[in-house]
N, C-alpha and C positions, 0 to 999 in steps of 0.2 A: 579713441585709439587703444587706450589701456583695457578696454573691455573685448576688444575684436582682439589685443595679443592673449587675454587668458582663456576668453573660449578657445582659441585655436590650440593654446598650450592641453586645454581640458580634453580637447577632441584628439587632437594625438596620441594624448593617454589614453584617452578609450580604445581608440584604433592599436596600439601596440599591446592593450590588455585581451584585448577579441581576439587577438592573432595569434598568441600564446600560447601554447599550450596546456590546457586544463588540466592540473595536478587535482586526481580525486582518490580520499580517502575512505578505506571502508571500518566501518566499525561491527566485528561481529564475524566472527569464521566458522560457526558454527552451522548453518546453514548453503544448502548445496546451490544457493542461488549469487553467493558470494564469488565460489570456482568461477558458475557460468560466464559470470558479468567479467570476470579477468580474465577466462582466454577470449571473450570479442575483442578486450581494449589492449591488451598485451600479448595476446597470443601471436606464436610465428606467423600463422597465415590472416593477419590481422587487417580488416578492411580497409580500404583508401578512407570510406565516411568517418572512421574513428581514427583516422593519423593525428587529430587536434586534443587527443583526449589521452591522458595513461595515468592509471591508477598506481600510484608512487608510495602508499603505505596503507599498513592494515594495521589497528588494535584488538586481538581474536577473539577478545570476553563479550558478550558470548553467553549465554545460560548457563546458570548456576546448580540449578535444578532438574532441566529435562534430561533426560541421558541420552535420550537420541538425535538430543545438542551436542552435548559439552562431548560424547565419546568423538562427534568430528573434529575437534578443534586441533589435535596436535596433528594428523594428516591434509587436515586444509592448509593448516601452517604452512608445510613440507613444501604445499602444492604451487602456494602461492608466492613464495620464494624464491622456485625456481622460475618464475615468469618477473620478478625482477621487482616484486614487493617489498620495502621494509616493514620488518616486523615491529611495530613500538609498546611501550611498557604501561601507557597511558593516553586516554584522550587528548588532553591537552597538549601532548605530544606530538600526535597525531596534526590536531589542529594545527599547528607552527607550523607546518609542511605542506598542506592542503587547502586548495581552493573552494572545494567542494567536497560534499558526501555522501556517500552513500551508508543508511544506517541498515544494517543486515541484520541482528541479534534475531537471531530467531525466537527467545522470551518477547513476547509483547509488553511483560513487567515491567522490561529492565528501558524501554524504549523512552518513554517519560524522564528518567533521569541522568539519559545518555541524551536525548535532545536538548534539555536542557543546556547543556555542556555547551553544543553547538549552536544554541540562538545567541549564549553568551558573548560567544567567537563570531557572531554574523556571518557564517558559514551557511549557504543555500545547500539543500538536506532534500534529497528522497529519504524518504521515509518505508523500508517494504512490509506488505502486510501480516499480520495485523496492525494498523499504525498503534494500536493497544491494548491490552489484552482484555478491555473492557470498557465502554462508553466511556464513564468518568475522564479516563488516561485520557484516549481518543479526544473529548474535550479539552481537555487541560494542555494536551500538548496543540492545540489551534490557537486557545488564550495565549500561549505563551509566543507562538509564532505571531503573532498579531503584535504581542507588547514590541518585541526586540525587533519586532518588523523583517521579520527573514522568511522567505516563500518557502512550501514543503509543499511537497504533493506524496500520496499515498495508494497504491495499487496492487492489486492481481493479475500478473499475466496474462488470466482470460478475459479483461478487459479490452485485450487487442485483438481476439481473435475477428479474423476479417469479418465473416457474416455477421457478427456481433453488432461493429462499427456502421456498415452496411445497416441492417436493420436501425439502428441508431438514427441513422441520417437519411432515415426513409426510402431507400432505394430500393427497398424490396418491398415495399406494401405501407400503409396505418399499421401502427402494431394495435392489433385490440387487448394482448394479455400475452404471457408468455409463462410457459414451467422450463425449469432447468433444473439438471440432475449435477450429483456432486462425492467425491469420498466425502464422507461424515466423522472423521475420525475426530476424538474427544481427548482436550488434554485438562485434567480437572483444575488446573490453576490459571484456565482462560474461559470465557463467557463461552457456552458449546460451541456457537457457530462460529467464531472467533481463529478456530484452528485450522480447518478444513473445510468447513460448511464455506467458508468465507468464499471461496470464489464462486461455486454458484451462486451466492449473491448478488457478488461483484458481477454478474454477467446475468442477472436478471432487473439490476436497476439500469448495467449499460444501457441494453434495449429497452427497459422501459421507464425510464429517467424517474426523477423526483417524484413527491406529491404521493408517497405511501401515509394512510392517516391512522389503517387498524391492522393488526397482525394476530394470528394464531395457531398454532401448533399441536399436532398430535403426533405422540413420542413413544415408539418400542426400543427394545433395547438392538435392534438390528438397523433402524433407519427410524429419520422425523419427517414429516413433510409441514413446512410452512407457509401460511397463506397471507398474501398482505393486500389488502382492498387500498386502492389510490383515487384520489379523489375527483377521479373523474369518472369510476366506476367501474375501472379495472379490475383485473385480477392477476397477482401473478403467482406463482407457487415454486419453491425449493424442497425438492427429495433430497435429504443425506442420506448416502449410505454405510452401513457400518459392516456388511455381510453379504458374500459372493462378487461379481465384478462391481466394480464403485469407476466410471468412466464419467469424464467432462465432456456434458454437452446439453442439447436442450432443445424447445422447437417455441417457435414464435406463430400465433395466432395475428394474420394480417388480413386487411380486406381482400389483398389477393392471394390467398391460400396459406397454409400451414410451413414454415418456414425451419430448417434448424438453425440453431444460434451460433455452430459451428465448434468443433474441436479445438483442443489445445495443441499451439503449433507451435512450441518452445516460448524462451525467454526474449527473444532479440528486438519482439516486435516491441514491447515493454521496455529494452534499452533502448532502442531511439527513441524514445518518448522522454525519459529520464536526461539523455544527454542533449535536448534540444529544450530541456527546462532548464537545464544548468547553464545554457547558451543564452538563453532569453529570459529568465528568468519568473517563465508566467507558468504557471499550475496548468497542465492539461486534464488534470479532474476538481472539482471545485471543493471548497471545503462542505459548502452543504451537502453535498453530494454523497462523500464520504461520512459525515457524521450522522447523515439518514441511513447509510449501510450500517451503522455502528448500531444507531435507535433499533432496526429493523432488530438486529444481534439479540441486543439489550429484552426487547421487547415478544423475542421469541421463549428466550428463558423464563421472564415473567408467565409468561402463559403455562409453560409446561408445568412450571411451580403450581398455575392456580387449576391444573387438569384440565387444560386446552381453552381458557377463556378468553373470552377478545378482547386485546389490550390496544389499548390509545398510545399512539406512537409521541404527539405531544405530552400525554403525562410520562410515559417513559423519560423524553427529552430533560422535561424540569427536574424529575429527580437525579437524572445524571449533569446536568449543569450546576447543582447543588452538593455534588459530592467530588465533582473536579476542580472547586471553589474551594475545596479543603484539600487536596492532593497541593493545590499550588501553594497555599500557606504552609505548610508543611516542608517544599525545597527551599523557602526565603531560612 
């Protein structure tokens, strides 16, 4: 008897916490994906699917260093304000008030030691990309989610674009290989592809999943294009561009013809994704998944370093799980 009144008591609480509404916190106003995400959840013409959800406070910091950070931060402020955000003075500030969060900082640097904050607080964490601004991080902040046991998922918008997903899930052919194009722009205190490059990434391993083993890159100072052989004898490739139109998109190699990967069609598709992790609490992209986007990263640089030579994405991996083994020693 005493065991069927406490699940009952335990189930109640769960059912009255599901019901709730999900107070989320953003950390990080420096970045234009912060706005987007608060007028879906707060905005006047705000969806019925997002009534369960409103983001209740923001901490703006934010990059220190990039300028074409830190110059948004006092007009994101403004912006986010007037849609009914508290502004707070500090993380842990934040956290007292927030269920969940959403970490924005557009520095990838600064992502590491603002999550950390939040695995502390057991606070479930999107994470947007770059989850780091270099393997190592990228690592270190999985270790750390792993210790405190708190779920993060990490992504690019063009993760969702439809034909992406589509191709993904085989609907449109076998994928035999796919190239995807991408702006290329370079910020020098993040691994190149890290800034920009990233989402034609992120939307060349969508479609053509895991299991990259070697990677190599040839680099002008206008655009790189990189090659990554997968172990079933694919191929796929990433153009960055740095010069004349720089457009998201791409074409997929399938048994039944030449496919595109599809356009970027805003943020929203990427916030229900985010708000139905925060609901359930399971990752819709996997850690390996993500830290193969990372190696791929890692492992392009390498090459361009040794003048386009072909780099092993496992010796990549080891030396970046040996140097995010000292990033974590280093916040104790």
């Amino acid at each position: 008897m005493k065991l069927r009144i406490i699940l009952s008591v335990l189930l109640s609480g769960f059912l009255f916490v599901s019901h709730a509404q999900m107070k989320i916190g953003i950390i990080g106003l420096d970045t234009s994906h912060s706005i987007a995400f608060t007028k879906f959840i707060n905005g006047a013409d705000k969806k019925e699917e997002y009534k369960d959800f409103q983001i209740v406070a923001a901490y703006p910091y934010g990059s220190k260093s990039i300028k074409s950070s830190y110059d948004r931060i006092p007009g994101y402020i403004e912006q986010v304000k007037e849609m009914g955000v508290e502004i707070v003075s500090s993380i842990p500030e934040l956290l007292d008030k927030v269920d969940c969060v959403l970490l924005e900082t557009n520095d990838g640097n600064l992502h590491l030691e603002q999550a950390y904050e939040v695995f502390k607080a057991g606070k479930i964490m999107f994470i947007d990309k770059p989850i780091g601004a270099n393997l190592a991080q990228a690592i270190a902040i999985y270790e750390l989610s792993k210790k405190y046991n708190v779920p993060i998922f990490s992504s690019s918008a063009l993760r969702y674009v439809p034909e992406s997903q589509k191709l993904r899930n085989g609907e449109l052919g076998e994928v035999q290989g796919v190239n995807t194009y991408t702006p290329g722009t370079l910020e020098p205190s993040h691994a190149d592809m890290a800034w920009y490059g990233i989402h034609g990434i992120e939307a060349l391993f969508t479609v053509m999943g895991t299991g990259c083993v070697s990677v190599n890159r040839m680099s002008s100072e206008g655009s790189d294009v990189i090659v990554g052989l997968w172990d079933d004898g694919r191929i796929g490739t990433v153009r960055a561009i740095r010069e004349g139109h720089r457009p998201y998109d791409g074409h997929a190699f399938t048994d039944k013809g030449i496919v595109s990967t599809g356009k970027y069609q805003g943020y929203e598709p990427l916030l229900r994704e985010i708000l139905n992790f925060f609901t359930t609490g399971i990752p819709p992209v996997s850690e390996k998944e993500t830290l193969e986007i990372f190696t791929f990263i890692e492992a392009a640089d390498e090459s361009k370093g040794a003048k386009g030579k072909i780099v092993s994405m496992e010796e990549t991996f080891k030396k970046g799980a040996k140097d995010a083994r000292k990033l974590i020693r280093k916040l104790k």
